[in-house]
C-alpha positions as a Markdown table, in Angstrom:
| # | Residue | x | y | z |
|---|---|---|---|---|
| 1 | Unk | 0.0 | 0.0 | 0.0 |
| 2 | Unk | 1.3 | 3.3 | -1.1 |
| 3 | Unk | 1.4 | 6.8 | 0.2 |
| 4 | Unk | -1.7 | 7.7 | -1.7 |
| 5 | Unk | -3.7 | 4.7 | -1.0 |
| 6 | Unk | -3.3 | 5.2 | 2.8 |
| 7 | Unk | -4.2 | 9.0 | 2.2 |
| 8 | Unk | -7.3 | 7.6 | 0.7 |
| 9 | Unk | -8.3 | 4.9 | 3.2 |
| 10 | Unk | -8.3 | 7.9 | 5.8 |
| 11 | Unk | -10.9 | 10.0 | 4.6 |
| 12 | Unk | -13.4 | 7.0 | 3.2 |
| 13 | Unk | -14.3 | 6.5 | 6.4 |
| 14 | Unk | -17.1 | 4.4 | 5.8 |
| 15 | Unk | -15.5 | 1.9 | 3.5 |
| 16 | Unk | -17.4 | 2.3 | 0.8 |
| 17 | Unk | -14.8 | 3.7 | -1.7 |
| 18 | Unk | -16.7 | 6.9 | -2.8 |
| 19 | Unk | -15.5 | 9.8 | -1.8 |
| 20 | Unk | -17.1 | 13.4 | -2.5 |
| 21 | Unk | -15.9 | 16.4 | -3.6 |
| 22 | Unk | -14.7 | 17.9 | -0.5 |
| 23 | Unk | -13.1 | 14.6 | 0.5 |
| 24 | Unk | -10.7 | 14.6 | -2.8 |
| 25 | Unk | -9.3 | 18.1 | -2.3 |
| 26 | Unk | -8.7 | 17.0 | 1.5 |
| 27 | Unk | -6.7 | 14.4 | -0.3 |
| 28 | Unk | -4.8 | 16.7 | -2.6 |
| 29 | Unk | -3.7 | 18.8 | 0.5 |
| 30 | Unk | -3.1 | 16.2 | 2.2 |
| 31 | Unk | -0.8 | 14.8 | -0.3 |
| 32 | Unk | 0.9 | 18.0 | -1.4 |
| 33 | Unk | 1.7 | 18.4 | 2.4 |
| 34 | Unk | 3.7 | 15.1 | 3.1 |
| 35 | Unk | 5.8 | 15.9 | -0.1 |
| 36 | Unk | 7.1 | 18.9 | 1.2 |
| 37 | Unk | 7.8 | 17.6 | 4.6 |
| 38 | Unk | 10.0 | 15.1 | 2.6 |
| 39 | Unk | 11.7 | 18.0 | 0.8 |
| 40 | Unk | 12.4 | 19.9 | 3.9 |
| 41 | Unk | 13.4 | 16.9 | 5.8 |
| 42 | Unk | 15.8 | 16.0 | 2.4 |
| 43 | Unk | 17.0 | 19.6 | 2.3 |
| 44 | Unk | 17.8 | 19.2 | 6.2 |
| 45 | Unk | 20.2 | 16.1 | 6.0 |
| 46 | Unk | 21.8 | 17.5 | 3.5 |
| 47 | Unk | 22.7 | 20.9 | 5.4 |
| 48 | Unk | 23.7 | 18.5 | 8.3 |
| 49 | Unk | 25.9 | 16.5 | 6.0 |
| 50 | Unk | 27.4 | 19.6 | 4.2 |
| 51 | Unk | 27.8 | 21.2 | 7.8 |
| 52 | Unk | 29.6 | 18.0 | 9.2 |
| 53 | Unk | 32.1 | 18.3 | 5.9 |
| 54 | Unk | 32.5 | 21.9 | 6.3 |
| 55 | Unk | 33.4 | 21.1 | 10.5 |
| 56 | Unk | 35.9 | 18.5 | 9.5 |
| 57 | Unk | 37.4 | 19.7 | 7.2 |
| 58 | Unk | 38.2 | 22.9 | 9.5 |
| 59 | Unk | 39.7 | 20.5 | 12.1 |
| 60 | Unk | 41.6 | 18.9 | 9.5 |
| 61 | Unk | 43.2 | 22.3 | 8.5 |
| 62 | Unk | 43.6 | 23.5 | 12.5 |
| 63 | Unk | 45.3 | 20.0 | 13.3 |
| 64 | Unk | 47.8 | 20.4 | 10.3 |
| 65 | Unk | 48.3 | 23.4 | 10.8 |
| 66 | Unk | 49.3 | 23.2 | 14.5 |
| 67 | Unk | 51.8 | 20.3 | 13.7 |
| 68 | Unk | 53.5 | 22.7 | 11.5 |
| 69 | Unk | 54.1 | 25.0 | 13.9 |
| 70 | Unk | 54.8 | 22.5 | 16.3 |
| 71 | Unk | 57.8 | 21.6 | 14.2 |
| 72 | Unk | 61.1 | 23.0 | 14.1 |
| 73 | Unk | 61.6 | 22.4 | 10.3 |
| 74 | Unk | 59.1 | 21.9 | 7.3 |
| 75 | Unk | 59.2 | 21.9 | 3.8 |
| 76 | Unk | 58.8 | 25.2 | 1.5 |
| 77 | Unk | 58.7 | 24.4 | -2.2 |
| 78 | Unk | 60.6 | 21.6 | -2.2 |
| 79 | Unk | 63.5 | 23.0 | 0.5 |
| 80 | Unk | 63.6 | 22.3 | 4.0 |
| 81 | Unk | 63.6 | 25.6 | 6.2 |
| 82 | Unk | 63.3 | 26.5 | 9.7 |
| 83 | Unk | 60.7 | 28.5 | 11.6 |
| 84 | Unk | 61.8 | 32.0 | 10.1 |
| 85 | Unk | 61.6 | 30.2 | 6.8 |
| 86 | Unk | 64.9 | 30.2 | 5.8 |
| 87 | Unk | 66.8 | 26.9 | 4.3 |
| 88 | Unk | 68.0 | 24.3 | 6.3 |
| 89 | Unk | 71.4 | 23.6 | 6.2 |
| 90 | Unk | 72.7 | 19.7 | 6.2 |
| 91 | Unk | 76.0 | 19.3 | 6.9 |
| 92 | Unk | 78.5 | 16.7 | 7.4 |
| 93 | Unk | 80.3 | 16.0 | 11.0 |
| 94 | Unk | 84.4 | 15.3 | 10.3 |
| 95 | Unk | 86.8 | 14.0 | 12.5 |
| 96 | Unk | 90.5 | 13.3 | 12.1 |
| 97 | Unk | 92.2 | 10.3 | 13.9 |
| 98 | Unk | 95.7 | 9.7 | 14.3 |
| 99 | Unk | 96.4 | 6.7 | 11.3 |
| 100 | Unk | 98.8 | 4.4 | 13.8 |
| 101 | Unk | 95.9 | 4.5 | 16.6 |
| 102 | Unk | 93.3 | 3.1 | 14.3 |
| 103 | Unk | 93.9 | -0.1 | 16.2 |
| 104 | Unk | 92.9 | 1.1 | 19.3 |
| 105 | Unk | 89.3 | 2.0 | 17.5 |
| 106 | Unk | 86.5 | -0.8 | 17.6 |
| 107 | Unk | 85.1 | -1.6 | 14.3 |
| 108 | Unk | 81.5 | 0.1 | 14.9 |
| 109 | Unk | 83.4 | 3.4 | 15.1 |
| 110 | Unk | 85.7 | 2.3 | 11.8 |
| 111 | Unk | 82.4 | 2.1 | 9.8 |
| 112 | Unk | 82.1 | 5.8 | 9.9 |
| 113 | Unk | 85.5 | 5.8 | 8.2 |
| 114 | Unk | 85.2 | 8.1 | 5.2 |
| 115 | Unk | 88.6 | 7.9 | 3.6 |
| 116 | Unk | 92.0 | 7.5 | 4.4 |
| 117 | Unk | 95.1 | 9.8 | 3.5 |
| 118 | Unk | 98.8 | 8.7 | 3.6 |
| 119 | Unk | 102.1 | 7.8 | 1.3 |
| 120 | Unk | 102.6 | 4.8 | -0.5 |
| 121 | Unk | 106.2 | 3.9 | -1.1 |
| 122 | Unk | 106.2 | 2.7 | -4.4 |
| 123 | Unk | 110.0 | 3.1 | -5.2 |
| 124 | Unk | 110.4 | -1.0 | -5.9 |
| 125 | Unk | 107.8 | -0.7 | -8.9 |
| 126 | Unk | 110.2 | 0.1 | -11.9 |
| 127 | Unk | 106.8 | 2.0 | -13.6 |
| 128 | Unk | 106.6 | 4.6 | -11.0 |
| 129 | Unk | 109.7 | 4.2 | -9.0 |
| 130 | Unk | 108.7 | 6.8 | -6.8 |
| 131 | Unk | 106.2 | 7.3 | -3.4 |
| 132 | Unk | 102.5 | 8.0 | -4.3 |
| 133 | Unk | 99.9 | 10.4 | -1.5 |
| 134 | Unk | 97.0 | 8.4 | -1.7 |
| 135 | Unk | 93.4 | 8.8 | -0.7 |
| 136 | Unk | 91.3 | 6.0 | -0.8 |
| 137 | Unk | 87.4 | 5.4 | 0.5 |
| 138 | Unk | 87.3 | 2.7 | 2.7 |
| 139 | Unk | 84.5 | -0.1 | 2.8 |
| 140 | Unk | 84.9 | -2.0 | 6.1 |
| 141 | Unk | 87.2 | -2.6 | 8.7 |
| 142 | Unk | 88.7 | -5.7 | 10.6 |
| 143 | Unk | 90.5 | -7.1 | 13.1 |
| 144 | Unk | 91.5 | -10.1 | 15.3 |
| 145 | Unk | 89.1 | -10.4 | 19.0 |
| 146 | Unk | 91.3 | -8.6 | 21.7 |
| 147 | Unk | 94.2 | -7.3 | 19.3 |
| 148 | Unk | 94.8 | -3.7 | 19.7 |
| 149 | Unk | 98.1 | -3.9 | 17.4 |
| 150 | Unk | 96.3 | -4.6 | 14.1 |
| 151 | Unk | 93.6 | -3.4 | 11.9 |
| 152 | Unk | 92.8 | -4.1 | 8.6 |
| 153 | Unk | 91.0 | -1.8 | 6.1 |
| 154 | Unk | 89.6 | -3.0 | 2.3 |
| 155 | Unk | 88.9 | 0.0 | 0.0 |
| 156 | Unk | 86.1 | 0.2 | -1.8 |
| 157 | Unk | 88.5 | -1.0 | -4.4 |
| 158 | Unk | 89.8 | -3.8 | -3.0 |
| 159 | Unk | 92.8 | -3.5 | -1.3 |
| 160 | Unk | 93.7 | -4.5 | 2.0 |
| 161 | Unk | 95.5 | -2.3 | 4.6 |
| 162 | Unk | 96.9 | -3.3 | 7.0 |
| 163 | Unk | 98.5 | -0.8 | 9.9 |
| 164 | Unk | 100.6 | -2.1 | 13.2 |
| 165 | Unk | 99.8 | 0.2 | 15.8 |
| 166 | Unk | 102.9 | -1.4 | 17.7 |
| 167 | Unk | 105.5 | -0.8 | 15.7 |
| 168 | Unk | 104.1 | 2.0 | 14.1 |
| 169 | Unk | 104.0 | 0.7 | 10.2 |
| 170 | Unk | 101.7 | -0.4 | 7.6 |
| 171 | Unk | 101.3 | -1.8 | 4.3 |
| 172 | Unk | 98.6 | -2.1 | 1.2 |
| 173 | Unk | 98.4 | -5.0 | -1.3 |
| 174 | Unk | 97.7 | -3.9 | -4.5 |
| 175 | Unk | 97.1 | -6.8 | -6.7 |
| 176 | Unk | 100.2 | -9.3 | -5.8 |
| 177 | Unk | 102.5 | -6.8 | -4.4 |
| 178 | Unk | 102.4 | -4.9 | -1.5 |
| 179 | Unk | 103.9 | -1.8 | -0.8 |
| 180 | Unk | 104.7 | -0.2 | 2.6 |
| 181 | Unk | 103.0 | 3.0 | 3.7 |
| 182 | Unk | 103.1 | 5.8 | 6.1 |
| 183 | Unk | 101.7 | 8.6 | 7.7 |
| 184 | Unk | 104.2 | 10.9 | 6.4 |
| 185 | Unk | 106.9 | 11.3 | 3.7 |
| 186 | Unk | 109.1 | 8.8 | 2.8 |
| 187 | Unk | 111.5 | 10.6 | 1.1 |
| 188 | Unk | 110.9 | 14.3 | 3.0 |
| 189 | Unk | 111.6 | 12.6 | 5.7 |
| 190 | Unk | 114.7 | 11.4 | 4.8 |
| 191 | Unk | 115.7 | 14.2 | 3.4 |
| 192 | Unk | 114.6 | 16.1 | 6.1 |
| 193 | Unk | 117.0 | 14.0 | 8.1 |
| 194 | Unk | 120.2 | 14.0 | 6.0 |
| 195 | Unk | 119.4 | 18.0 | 6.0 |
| 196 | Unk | 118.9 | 18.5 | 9.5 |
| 197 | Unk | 122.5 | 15.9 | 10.1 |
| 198 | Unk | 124.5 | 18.4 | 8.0 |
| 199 | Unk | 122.9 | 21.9 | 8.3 |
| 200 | Unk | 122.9 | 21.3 | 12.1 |
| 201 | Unk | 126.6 | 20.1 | 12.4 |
| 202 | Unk | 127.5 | 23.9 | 13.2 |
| 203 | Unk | 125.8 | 23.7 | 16.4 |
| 204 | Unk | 128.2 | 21.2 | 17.7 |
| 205 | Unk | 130.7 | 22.4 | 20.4 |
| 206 | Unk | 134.0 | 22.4 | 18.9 |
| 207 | Unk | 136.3 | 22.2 | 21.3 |
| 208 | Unk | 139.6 | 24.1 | 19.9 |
| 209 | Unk | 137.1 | 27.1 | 20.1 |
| 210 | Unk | 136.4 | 29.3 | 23.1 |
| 211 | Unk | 132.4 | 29.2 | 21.8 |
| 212 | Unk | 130.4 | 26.4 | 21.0 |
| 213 | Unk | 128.8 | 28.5 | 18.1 |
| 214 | Unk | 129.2 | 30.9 | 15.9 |
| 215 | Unk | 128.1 | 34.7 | 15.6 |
| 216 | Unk | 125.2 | 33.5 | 12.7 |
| 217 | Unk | 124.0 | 30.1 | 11.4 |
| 218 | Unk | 125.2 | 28.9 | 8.0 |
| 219 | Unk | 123.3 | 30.9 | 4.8 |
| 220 | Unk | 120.0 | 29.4 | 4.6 |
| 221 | Unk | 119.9 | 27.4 | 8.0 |
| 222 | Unk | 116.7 | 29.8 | 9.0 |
| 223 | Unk | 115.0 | 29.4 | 6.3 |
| 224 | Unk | 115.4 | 25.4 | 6.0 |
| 225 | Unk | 114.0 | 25.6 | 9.7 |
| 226 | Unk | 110.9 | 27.5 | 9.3 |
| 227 | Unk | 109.9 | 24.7 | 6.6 |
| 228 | Unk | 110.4 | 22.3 | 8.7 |
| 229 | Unk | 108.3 | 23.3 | 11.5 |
| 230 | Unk | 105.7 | 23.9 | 8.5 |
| 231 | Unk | 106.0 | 20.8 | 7.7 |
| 232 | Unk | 105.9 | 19.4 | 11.5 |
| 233 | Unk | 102.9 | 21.1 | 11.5 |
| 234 | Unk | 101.0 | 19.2 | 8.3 |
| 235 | Unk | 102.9 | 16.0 | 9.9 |
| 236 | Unk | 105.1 | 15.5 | 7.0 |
| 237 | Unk | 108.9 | 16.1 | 9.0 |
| 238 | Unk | 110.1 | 14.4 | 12.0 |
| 239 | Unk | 107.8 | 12.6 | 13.5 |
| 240 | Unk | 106.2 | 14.1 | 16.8 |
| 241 | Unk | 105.3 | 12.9 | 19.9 |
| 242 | Unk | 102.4 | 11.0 | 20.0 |
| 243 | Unk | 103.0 | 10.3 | 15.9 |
| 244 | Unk | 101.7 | 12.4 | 13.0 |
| 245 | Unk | 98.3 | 13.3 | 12.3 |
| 246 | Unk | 97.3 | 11.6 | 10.0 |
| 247 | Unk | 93.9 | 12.6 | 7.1 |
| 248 | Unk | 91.7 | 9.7 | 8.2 |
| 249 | Unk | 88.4 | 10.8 | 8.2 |
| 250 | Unk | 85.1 | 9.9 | 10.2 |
| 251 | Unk | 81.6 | 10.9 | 8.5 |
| 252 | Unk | 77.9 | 10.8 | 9.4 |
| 253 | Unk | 75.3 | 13.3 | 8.5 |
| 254 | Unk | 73.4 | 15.6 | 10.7 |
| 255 | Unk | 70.7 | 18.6 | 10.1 |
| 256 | Unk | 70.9 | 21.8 | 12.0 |
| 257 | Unk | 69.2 | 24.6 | 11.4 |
| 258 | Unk | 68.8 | 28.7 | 12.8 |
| 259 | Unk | 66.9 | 26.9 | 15.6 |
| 260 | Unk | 69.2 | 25.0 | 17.0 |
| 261 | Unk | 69.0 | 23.6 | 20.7 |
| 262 | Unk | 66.1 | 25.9 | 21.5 |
């Protein structure tokens, strides 16, 4: 039974199916009424559902826009910036180590190994016949359980290094030959040596002679000095105490920004 139907059966109230005049414009109304109580009750739940959109999506915008400034860093046309919208800078942290204590360092910490800097005495190999400064990146690290002496490096080309903290030496293999190497000049620091033996030899005390030394160093002793505490200083001379510093270099990333700590 249908809307209209039911409309009908309430105003023949005596069953009989007829209905006058009067009785069928009641009906109309009647009918014309419900319709627009559906239309308003239509046009209702779809204010509410519009509403309940327009209220979600507003908490949606407050929430993301509350994380944003909740952050100390957020994106700006494809760049990172900080909270006075300027770029974030990303950076790499760099530390040097010492190349002949790389044994005391566990191997967690020699993963962070960048690269590695130091002299290759190639003076046996009749091509080159002369020492090489190499840099190489390094791909792992290894050593024996409880042995602070020895390390071993393999470059992301393949060669192994090996470096004796003990006796303060090391060597690469490079294919089938291996070739000692060093945190510092092999031949500076020989030269260095046979230098300092001969320039220095007025210094000694001479014992025919009333003074030890004379009245002004030999012509260019200053000058041959001064270079080599340059070069003391960019651990290529004399070895100091404690060994030469030597370019071995620890990486890992980090972002910092204008904000900081705060």
């Amino acid at each position: 039974m249908d809307e209209v139907e039911e409309i009908m059966m309430k105003y023949d109230a005596d069953q009989s199916g007829c209905f006058s005049v009067a009785e069928v414009k009641a009906i109309i109304k009647d009918l014309e009424n419900h319709r627009k109580q559906a239309k308003h009750i239509f046009r209702a739940l779809l204010l509410t559902i519009v509403v309940a959109l327009v209220v979600l999506g507003t908490l949606f915008v407050m929430m993301f826009l509350s994380n944003e400034a909740a952050k100390e860093s957020h994106t700006s046309g494809g760049t990172m910036v900080d909270l006075e919208g300027e770029a974030v800078k990303v950076d790499t942290v760099e530390s040097m180590s010492v190349l002949f204590d790389l044994p005391l360092i566990d191997t967690n910490t020699l993963a962070y190994m960048s690269d590695i800097t130091f002299f290759i005495d190639m003076r046996s190999d009749a091509k080159i016949n002369s020492e090489l400064e190499a840099t190489m990146k390094v791909g792992g690290a290894m050593r024996a359980p409880d042995d602070s002496n020895q390390v071993y490096l393999i470059t992301t080309s393949g060669f192994r290094i090996t470096i004796d903290g003990a006796s303060t030496t090391g060597t690469i293999e490079m294919g089938n030959t291996t070739f000692p190497i060093s945190d510092k000049s092999f031949v500076l620091d020989r030269r260095l040596q046979d230098d300092s033996t001969q320039a220095d030899s007025w210094m000694k005390c001479d014992e025919s002679r009333a003074n030890c030394f004379p009245e002004a160093p030999p012509k260019g002793w200053q000058k041959r000095r001064l270079q080599e505490i340059e070069l003391h200083g960019r651990g290529l001379g004399r070895p100091r105490r404690g060994g030469s510093m030597a370019r071995v270099r620890f990486q890992c990333s980090l972002t910092a920004n204008r904000a900081g700590n705060d």
